[in-house]
N, C-alpha and C positions, 0 to 999 in steps of 0.2 A: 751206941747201936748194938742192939742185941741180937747173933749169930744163927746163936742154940735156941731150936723150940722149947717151948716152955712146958717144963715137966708135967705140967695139970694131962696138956694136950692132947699125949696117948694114953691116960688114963681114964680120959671121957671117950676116946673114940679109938677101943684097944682092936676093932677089928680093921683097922687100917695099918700101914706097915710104915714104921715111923726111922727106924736103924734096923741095920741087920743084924743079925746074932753073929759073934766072931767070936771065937780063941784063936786068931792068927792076927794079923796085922794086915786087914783086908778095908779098904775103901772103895765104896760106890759113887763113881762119879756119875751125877745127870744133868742132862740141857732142856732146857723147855723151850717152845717159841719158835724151834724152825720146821725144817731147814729153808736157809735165804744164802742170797750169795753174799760171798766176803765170812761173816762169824762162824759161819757150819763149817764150811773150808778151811777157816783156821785153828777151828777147832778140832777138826779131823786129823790136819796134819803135826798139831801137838800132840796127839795121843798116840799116833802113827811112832812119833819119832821117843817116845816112850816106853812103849810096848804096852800103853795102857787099854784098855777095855771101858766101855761106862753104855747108858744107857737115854737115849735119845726120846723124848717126849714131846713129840710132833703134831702141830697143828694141822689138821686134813689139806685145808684151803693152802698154805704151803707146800704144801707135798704134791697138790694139782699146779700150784705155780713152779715148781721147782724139782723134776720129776729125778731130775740127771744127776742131781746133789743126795737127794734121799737115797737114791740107787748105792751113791759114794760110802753113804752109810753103815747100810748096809751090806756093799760090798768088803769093809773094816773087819768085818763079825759084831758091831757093838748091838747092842739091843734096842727096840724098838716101844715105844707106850704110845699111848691115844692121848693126847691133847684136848679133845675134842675138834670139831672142824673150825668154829671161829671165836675160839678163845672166849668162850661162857663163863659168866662170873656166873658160880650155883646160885647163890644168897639172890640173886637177882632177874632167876631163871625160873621159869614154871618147868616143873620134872619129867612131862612128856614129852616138852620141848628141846630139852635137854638132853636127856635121854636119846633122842630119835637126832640132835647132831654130833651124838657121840659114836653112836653107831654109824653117820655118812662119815664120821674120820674113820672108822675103823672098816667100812667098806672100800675108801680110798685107799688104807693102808694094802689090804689086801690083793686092790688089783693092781696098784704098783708091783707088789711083789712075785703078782702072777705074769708081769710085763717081762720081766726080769728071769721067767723059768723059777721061782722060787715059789715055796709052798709053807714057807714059815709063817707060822699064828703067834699072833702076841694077844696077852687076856692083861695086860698092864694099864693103868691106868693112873692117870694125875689128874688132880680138877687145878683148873688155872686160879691162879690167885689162890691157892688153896684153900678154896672155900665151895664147900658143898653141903648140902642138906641130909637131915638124916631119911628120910622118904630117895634123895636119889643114892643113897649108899645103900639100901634096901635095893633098890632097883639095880645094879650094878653087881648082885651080888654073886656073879659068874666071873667077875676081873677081882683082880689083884691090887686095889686101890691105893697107889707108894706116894706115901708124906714125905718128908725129909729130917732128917736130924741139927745140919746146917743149913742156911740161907745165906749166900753169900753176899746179896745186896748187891751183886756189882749196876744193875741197873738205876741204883741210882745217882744222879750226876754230881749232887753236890758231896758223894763220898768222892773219897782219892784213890787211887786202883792201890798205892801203897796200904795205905790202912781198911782196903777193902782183901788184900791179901793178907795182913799180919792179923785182923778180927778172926776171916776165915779160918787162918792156920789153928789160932788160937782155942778155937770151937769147936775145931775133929778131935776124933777119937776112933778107935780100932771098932769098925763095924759099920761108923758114918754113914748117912746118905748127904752126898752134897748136891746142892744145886747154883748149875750156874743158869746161865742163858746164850745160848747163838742166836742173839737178836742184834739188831742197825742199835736199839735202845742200849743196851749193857756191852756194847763192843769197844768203848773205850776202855773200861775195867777190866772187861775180861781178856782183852791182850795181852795185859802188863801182869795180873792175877792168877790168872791158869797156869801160864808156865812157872811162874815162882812156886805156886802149891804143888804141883807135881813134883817138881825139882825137890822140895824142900822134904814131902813125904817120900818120895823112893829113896831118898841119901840116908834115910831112918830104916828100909827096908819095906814099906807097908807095899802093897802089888794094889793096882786098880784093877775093882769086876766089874763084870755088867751083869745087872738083878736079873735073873732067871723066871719065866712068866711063861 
């Protein structure tokens, strides 16, 4: 099972953000898929008990079902991206269609966070499945559209949260973008996974951020 994207990847598509640039010992943690109750929650309160930072990539339609968890989020400091509203495979999207439910996530983002007294804008953006067209990365071309440099797989069942940790470990590097998932789907993995990888990276010194957008 392979972790690390595959070098071609940001070389066909260099204006998307694939790792971040480091000279420090810095990792980017992100989540895709919520917030839901149970994996947001535990995943908040490992980072909490961390002192780490990462960056949350949030489905709309979650964020209208789960207003009080997203708030928890955000009230952490971690960072916020558009998901889209209901988790659109591009490849399989017409672009205006697309387009126009990326923007009801990012209308929902914003008035949760006007609910809340908050006035912070996020221009972040992930396509789910990471797969998007070149016509809607044209279209998008006001966000900040972040790939990842790991994939952790924890979503899927027939890996073991063991070897869906020690792949993981194995495929960071100083700058990484990791992704995991606060989803029902990946919440067996990422129980046992998340906290070993953090544990495993701060005992090395690396600090968790959340990507700036």
């Amino acid at each position: 099972m392979v972790h690390r994207t595959p070098f071609l990847l940001p070389l066909l598509y260099p204006s998307l953000t694939w790792r971040m640039p480091s000279t420090d010992k810095s990792l980017y943690l992100t989540f895709d898929d919520g917030p839901v109750p149970g994996p947001t929650e535990f995943v908040l309160e490992t980072l909490l008990k961390y002192n780490a930072k990462a960056t949350f990539f949030c489905i709309g339609d979650n964020i209208l079902k789960h207003p009080k968890i997203f708030e928890k989020v955000v009230d952490q400091g971690h960072a916020i991206g558009n998901h889209t509203f209901n988790h659109l495979n591009g490849w399989k999207t017409d672009t205006d269609y697309y387009i126009n439910n990326m923007w009801q996530c990012n209308n929902e983002i914003q008035l949760q966070l006007q609910n809340t007294g908050r006035s912070r804008n996020t221009l972040l953006f992930r396509p789910p499945f990471g797969r998007i067209t070149r016509s809607q990365i044209r279209a998008l071309h006001a966000f900040k559209i972040i790939m990842w440099d790991v994939l952790s797989v924890d979503y899927l069942h027939s890996l073991s949260a063991d070897r869906c940790l020690r792949n993981t470990i194995g495929a960071t590097r100083s700058g990484s973008i990791i992704v995991f998932h606060d989803s029902h789907k990946a919440e067996k993995n990422l129980t046992m996974a998340l906290p070993g990888f953090i544990e495993h990276f701060s005992s090395l010194g690396f600090e968790f951020k959340a990507i700036s957008g």
